[in-house]
Backbone of each chain as ProteinMPNN parsed JSONL, in Angstrom:
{"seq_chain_A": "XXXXXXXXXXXXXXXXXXXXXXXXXXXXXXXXXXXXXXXXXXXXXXXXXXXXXXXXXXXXXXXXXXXXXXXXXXXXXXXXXXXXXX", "coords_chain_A": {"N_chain_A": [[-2.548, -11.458, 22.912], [-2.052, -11.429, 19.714], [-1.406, -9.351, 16.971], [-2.051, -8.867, 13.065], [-0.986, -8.118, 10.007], [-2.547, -8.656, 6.38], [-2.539, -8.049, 3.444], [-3.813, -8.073, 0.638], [-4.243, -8.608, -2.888], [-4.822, -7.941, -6.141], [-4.294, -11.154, -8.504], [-1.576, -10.89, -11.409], [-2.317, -9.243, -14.519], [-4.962, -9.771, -14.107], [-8.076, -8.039, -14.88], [-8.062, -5.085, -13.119], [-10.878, -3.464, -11.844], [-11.468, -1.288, -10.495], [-9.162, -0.243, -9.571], [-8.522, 0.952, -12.178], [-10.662, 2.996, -12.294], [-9.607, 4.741, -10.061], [-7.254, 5.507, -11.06], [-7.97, 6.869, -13.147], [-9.448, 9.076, -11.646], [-7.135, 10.139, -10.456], [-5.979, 11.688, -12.633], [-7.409, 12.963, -13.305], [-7.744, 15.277, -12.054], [-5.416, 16.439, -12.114], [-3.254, 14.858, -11.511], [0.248, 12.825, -12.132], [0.155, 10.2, -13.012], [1.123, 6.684, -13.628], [-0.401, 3.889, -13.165], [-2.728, 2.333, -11.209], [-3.046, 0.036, -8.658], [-5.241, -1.744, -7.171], [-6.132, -2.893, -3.773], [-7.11, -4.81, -0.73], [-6.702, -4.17, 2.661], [-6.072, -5.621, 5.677], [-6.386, -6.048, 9.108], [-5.884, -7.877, 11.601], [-6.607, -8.922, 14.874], [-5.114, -11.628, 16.859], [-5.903, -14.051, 19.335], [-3.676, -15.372, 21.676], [-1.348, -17.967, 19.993], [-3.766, -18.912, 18.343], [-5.029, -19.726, 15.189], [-4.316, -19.742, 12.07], [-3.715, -18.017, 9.805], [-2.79, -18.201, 7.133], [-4.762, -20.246, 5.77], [-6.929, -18.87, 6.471], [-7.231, -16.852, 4.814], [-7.042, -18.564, 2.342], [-9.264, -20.008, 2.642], [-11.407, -17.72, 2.679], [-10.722, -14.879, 3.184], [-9.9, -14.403, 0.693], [-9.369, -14.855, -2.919], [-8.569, -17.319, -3.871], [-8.219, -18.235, -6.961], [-8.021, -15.557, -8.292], [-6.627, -13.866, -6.497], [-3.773, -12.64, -4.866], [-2.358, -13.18, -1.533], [-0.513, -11.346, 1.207], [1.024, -11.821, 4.43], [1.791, -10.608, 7.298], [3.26, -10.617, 10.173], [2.951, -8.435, 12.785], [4.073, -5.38, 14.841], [3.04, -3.063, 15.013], [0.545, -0.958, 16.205], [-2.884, -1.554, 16.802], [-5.648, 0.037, 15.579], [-7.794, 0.444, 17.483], [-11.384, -0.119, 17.648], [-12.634, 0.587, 20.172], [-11.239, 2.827, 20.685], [-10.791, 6.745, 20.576], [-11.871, 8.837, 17.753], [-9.84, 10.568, 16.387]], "CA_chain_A": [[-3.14, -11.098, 21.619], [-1.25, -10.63, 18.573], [-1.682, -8.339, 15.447], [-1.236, -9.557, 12.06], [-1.725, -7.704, 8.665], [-2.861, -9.339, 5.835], [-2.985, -7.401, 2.365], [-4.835, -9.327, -0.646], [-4.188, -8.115, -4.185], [-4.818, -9.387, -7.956], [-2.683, -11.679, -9.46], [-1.096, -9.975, -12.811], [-3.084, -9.915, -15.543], [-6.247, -9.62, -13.51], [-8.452, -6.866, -14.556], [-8.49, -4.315, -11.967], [-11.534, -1.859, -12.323], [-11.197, 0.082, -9.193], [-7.455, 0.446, -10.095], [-8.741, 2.028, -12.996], [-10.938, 4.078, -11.944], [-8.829, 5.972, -9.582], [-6.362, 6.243, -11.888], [-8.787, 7.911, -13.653], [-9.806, 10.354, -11.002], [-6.21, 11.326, -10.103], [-5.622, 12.267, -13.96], [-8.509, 14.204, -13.402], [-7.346, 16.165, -10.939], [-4.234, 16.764, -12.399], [-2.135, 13.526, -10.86], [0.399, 12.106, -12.975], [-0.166, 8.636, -12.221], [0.847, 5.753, -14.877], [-0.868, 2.657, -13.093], [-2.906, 2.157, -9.64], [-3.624, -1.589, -8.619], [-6.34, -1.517, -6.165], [-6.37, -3.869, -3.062], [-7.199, -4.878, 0.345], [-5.737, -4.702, 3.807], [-6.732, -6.102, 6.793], [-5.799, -6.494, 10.381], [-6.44, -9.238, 12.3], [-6.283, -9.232, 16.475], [-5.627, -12.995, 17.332], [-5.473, -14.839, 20.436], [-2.085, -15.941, 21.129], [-1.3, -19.585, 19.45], [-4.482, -19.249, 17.183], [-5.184, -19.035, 14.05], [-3.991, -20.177, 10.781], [-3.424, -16.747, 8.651], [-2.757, -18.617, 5.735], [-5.678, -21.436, 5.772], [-8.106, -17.83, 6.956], [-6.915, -16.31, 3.262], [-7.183, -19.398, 1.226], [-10.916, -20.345, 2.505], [-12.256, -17.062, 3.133], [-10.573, -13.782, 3.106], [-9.372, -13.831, -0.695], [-10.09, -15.863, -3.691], [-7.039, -18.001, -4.675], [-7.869, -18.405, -8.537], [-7.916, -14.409, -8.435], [-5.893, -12.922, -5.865], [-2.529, -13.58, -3.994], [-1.346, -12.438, -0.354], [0.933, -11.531, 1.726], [0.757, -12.239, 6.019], [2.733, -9.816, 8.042], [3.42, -9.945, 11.964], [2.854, -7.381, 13.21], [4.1, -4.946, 16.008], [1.811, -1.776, 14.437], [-0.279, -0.822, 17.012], [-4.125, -1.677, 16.056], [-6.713, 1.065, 15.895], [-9.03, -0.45, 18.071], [-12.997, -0.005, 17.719], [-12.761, 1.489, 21.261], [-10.249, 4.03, 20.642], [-11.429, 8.136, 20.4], [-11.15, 9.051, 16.689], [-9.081, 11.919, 16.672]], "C_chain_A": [[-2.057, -10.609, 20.666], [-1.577, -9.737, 17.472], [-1.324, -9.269, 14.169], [-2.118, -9.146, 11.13], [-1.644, -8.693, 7.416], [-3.098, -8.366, 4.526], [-3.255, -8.576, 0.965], [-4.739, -7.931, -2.064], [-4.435, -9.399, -5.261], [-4.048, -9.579, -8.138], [-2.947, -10.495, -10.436], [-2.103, -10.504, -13.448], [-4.708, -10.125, -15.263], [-6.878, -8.188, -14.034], [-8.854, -6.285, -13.194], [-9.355, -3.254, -12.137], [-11.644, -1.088, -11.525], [-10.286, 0.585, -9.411], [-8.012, 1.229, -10.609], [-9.355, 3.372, -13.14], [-10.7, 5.345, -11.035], [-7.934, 6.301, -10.032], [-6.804, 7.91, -12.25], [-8.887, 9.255, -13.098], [-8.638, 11.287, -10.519], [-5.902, 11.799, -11.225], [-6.348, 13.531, -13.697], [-8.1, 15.548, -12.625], [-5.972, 16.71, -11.211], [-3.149, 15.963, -11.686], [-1.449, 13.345, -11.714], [0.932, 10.943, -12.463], [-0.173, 7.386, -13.627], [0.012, 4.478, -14.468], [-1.384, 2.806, -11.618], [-3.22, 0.488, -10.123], [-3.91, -1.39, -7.188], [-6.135, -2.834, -5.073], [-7.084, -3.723, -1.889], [-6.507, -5.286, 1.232], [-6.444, -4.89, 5.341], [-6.113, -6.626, 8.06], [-6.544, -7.08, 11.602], [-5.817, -9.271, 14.128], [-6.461, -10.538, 16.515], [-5.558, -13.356, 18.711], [-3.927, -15.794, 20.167], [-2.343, -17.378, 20.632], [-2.898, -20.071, 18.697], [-4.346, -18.585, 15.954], [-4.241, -19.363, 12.815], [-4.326, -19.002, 9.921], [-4.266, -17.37, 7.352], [-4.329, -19.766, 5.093], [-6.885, -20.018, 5.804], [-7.968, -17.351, 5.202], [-7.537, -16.949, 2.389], [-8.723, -19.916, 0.976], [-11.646, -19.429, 2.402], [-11.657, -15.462, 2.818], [-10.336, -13.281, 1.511], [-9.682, -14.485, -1.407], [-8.818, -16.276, -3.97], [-7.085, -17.931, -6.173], [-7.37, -16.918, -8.92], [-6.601, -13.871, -7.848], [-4.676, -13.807, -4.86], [-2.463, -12.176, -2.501], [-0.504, -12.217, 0.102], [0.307, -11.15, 3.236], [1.897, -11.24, 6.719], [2.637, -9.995, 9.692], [3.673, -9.045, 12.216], [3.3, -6.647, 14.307], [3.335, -3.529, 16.259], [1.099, -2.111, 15.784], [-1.935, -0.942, 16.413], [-5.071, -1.066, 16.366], [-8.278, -0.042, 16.26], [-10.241, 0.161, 17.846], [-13.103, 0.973, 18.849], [-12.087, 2.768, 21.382], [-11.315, 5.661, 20.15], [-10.949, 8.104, 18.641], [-10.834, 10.758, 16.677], [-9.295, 13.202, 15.729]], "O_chain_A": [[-1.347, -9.614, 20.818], [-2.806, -9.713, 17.54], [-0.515, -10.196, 14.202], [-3.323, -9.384, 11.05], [-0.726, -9.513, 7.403], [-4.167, -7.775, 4.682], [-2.777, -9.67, 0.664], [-5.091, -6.752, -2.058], [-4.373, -10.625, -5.351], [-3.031, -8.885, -8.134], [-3.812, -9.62, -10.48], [-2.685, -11.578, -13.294], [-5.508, -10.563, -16.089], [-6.28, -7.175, -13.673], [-9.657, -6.747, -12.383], [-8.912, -2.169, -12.513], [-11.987, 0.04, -11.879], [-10.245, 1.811, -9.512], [-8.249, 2.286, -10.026], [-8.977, 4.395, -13.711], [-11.22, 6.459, -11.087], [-7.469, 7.381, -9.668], [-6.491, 9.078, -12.018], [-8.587, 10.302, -13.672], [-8.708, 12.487, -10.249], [-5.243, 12.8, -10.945], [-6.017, 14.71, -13.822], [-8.336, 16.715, -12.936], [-5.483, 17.478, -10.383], [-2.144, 16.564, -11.305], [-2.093, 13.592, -12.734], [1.881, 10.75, -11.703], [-1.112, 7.205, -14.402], [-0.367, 3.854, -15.459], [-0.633, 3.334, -10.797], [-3.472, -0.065, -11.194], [-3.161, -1.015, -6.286], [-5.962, -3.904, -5.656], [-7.728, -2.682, -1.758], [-5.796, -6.289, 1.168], [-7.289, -4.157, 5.853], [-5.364, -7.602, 8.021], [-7.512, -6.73, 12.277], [-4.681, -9.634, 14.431], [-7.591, -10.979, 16.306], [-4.841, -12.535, 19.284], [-3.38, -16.43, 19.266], [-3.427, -17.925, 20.832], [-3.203, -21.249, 18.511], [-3.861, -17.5, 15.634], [-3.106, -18.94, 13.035], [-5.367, -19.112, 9.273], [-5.378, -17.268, 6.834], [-4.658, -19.805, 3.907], [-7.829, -20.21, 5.038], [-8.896, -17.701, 4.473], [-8.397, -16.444, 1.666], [-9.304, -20.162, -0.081], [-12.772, -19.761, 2.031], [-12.391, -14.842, 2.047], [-10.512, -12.127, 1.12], [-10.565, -15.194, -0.925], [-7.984, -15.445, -4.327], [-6.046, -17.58, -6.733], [-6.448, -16.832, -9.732], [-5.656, -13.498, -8.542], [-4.636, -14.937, -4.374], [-2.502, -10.946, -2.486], [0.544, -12.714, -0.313], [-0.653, -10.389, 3.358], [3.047, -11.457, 6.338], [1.786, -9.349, 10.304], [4.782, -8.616, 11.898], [2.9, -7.298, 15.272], [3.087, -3.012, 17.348], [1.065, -3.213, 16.331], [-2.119, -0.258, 15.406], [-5.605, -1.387, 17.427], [-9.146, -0.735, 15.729], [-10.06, 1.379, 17.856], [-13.586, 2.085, 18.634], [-12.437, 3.65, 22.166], [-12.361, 5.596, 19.504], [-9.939, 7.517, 18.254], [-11.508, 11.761, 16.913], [-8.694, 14.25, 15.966]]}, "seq_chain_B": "XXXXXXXXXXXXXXXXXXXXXXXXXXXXXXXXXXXXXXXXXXXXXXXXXXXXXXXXXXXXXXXXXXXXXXXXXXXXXXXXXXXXXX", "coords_chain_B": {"N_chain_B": [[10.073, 4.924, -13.207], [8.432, 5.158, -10.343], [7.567, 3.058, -7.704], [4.86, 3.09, -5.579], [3.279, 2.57, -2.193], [0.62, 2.517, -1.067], [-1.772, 2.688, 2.625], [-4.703, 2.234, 3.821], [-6.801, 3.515, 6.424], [-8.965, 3.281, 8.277], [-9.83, 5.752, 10.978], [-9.703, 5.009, 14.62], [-12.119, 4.291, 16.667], [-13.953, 4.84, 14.663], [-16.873, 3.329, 13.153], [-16.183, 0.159, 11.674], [-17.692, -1.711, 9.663], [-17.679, -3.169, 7.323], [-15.07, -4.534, 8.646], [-15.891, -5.847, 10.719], [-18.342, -7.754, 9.994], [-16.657, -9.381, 8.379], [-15.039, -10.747, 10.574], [-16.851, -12.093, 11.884], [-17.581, -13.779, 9.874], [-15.576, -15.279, 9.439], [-15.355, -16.477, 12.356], [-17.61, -17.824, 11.992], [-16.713, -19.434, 10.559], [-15.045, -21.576, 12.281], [-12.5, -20.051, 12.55], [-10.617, -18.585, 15.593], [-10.56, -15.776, 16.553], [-10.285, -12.131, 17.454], [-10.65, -9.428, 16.347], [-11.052, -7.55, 14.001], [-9.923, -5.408, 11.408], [-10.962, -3.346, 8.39], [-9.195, -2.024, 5.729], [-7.901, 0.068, 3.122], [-6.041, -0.851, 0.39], [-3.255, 0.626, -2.033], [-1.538, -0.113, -4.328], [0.833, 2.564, -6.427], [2.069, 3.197, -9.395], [4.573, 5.605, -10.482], [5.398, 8.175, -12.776], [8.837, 9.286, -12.778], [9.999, 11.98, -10.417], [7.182, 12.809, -10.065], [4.059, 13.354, -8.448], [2.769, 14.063, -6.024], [2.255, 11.938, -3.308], [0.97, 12.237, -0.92], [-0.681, 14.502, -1.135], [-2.64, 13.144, -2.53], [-3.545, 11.635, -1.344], [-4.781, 13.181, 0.273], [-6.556, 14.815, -0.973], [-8.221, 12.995, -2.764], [-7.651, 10.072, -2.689], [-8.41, 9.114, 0.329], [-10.498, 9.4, 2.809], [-10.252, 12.073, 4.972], [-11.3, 12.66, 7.137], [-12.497, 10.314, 8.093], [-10.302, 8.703, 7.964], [-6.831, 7.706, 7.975], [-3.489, 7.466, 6.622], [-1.035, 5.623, 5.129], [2.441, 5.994, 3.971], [4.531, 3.826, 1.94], [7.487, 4.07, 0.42], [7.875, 2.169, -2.375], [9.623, -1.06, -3.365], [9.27, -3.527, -3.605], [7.764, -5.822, -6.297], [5.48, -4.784, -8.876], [2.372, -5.526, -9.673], [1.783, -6.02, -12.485], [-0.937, -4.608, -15.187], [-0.367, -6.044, -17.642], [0.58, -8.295, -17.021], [0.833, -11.975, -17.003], [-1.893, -14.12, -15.597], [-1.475, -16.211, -12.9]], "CA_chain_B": [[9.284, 5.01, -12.435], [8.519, 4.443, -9.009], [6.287, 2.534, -7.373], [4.61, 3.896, -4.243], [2.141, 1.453, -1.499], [-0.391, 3.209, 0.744], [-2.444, 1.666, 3.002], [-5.573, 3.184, 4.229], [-7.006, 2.442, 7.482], [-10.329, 4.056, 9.294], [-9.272, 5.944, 12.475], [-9.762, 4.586, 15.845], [-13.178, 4.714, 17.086], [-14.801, 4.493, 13.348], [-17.102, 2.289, 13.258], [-16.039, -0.613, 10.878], [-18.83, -2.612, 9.395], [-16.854, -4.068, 6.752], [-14.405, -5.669, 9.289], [-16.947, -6.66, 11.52], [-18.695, -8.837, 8.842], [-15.429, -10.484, 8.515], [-14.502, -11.441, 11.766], [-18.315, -12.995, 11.906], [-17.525, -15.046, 9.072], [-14.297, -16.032, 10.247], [-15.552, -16.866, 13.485], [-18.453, -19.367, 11.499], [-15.517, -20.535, 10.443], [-14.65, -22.129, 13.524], [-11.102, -19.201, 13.414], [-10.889, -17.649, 16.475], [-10.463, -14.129, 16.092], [-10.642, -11.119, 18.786], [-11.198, -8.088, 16.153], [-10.659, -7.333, 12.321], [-10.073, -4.113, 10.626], [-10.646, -3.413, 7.007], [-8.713, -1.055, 4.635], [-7.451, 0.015, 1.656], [-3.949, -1.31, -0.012], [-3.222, 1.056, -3.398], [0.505, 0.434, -5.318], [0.982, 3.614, -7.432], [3.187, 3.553, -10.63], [4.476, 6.89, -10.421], [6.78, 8.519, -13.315], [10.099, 9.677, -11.698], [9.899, 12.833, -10.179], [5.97, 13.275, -10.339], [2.991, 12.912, -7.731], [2.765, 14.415, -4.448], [1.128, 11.093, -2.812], [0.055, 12.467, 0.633], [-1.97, 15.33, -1.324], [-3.892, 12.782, -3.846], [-4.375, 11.06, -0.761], [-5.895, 14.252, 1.502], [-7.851, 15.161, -1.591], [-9.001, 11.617, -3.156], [-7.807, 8.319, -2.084], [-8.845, 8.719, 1.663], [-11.514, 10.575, 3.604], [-9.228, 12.856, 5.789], [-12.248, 12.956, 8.82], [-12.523, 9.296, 8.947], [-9.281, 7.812, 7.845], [-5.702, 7.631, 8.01], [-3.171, 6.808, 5.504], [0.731, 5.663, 5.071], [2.888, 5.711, 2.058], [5.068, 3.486, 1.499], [8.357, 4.095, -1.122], [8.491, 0.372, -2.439], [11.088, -1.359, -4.181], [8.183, -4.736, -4.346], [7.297, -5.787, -8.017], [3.923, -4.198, -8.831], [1.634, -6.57, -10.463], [1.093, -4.781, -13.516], [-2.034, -5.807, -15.766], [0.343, -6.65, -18.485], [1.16, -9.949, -16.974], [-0.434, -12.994, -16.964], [-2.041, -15.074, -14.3], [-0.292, -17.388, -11.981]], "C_chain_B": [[9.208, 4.402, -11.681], [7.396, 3.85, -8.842], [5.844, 2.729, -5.695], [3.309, 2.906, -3.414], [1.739, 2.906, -0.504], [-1.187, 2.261, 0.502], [-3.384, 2.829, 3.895], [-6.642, 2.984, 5.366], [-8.031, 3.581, 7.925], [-9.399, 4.725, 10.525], [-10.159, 5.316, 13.607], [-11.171, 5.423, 16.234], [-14.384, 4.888, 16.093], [-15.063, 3.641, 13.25], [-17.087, 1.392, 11.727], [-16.849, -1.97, 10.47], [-18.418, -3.778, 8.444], [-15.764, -5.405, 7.755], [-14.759, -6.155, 10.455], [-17.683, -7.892, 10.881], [-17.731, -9.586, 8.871], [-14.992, -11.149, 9.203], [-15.786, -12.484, 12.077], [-18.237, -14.06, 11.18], [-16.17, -15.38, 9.067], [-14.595, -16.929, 11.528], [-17.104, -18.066, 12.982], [-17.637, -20.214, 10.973], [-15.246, -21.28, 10.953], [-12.746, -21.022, 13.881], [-11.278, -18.292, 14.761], [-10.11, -16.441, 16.284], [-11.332, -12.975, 16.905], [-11.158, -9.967, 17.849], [-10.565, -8.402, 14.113], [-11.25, -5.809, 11.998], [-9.727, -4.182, 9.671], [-10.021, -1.951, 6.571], [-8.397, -1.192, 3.662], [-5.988, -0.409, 1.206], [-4.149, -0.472, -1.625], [-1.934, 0.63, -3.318], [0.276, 1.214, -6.514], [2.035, 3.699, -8.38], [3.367, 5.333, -11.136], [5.525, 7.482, -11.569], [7.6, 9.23, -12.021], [9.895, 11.398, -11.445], [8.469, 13.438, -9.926], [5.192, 12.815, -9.117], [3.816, 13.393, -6.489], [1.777, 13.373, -3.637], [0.853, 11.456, -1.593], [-0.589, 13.817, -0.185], [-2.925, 14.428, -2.225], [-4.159, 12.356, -2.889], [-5.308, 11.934, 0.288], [-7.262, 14.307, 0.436], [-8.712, 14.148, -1.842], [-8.923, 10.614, -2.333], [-8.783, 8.27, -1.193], [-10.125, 10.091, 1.767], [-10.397, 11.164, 5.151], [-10.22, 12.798, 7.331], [-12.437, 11.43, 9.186], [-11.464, 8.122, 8.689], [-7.97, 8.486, 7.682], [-4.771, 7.162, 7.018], [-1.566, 6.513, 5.792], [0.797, 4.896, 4.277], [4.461, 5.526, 2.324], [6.418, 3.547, 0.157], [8.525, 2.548, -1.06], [9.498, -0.035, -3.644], [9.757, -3.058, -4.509], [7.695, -4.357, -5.946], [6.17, -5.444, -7.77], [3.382, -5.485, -9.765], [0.95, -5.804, -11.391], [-0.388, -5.483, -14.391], [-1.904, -6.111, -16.74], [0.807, -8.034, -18.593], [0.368, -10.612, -17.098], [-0.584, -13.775, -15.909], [-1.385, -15.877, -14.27], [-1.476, -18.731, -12.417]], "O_chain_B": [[9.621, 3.242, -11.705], [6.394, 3.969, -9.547], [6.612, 2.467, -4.77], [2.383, 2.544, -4.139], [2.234, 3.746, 0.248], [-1.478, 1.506, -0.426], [-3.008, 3.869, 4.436], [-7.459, 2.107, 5.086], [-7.706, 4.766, 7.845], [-8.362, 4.187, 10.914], [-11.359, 5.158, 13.385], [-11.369, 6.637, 16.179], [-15.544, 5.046, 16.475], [-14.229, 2.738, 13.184], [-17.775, 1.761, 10.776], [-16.61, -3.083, 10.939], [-18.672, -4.97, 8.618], [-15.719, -6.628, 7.624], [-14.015, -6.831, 11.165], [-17.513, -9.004, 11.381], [-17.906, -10.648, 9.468], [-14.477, -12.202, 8.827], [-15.567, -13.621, 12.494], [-18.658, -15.158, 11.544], [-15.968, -16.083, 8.078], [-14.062, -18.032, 11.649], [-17.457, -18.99, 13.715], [-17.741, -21.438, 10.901], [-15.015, -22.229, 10.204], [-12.032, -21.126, 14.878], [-12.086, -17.365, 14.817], [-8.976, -16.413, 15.805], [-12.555, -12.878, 17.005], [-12.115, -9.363, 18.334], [-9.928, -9.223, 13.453], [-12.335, -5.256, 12.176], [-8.662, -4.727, 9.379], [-10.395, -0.899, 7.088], [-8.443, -2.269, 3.067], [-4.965, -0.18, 1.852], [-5.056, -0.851, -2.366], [-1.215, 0.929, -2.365], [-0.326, 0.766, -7.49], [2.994, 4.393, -8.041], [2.636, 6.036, -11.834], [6.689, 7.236, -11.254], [7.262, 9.563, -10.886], [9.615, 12.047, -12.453], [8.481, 14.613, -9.559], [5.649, 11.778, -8.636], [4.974, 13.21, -6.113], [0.658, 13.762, -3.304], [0.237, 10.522, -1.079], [-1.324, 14.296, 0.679], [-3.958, 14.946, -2.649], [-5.39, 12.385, -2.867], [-6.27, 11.518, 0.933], [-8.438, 14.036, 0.683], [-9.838, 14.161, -1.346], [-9.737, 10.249, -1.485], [-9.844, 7.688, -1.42], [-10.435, 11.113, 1.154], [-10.006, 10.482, 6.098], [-9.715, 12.903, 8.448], [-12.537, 11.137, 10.378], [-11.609, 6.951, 9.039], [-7.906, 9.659, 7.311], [-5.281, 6.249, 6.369], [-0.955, 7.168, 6.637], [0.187, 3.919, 3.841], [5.318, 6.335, 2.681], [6.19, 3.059, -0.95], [9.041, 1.854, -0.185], [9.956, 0.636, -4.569], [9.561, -3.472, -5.652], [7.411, -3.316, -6.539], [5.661, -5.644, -6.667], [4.1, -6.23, -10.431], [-0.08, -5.141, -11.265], [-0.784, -6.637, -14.223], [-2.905, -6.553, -17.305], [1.212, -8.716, -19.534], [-0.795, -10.26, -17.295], [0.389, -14.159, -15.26], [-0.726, -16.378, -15.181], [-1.253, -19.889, -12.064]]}, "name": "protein", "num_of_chains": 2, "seq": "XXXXXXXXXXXXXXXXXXXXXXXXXXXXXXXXXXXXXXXXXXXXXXXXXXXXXXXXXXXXXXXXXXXXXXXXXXXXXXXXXXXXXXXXXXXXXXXXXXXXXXXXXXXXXXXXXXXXXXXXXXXXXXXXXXXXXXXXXXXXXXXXXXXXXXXXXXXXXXXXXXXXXXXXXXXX"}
């Protein structure tokens, strides 16, 4: 089994309104924070020699007209489902 | 200004509904896929010298009882929302 992270962001030029709104909330709080850009990250347990990352992204995990990725191998250890939370 | 990545991940043993869904529709996919965990990806535009990012993230970003966080110093271009789509 391998690991393999996967983070998905907006292209440029995308409105981001989550960005914005935590901007927002760390201002609030007294942050000084000129820009957040909001994403997602995701880690993927495969079976060895499956799996097409990139083909999993392009159909399904992200939107191509919107958002771009990036595929990482991984040696991170992966907080398993079964694990105690501490 | 800097630009700062956290990544925000459930702890071990939290149950993840979000990246359960995913691996389901991955796996109608025909990808095979043993597990999927979802999180958060922020990049922070920080002026120089400013932001304590492991306290915005105890207080805001994250939930401290059911998640985990790591911060990144990055030197990656931020995708500001000044640019324009790819």
């Amino acid at each position: 089994m391998r690991t393999v992270r996967v983070v998905i962001t907006l292209k440029p030029g995308v409105l981001d309104a989550p960005g914005q709104a935590i901007r927002q909330g760390l201002r609030a709080l007294g942050f000084a924070v000129d820009e957040v850009r909001a994403g997602k990250y995701l880690e993927l347990a495969l079976p060895h020699g499956a799996g097409d990352v990139e083909e999993m992204c392009a159909r399904f995990l992200a939107n191509p007209l919107i958002e771009t990725w990036r595929i990482e191998e991984g040696e991170r250890q992966m907080a398993t489902a079964g694990g105690t939370a501490e």
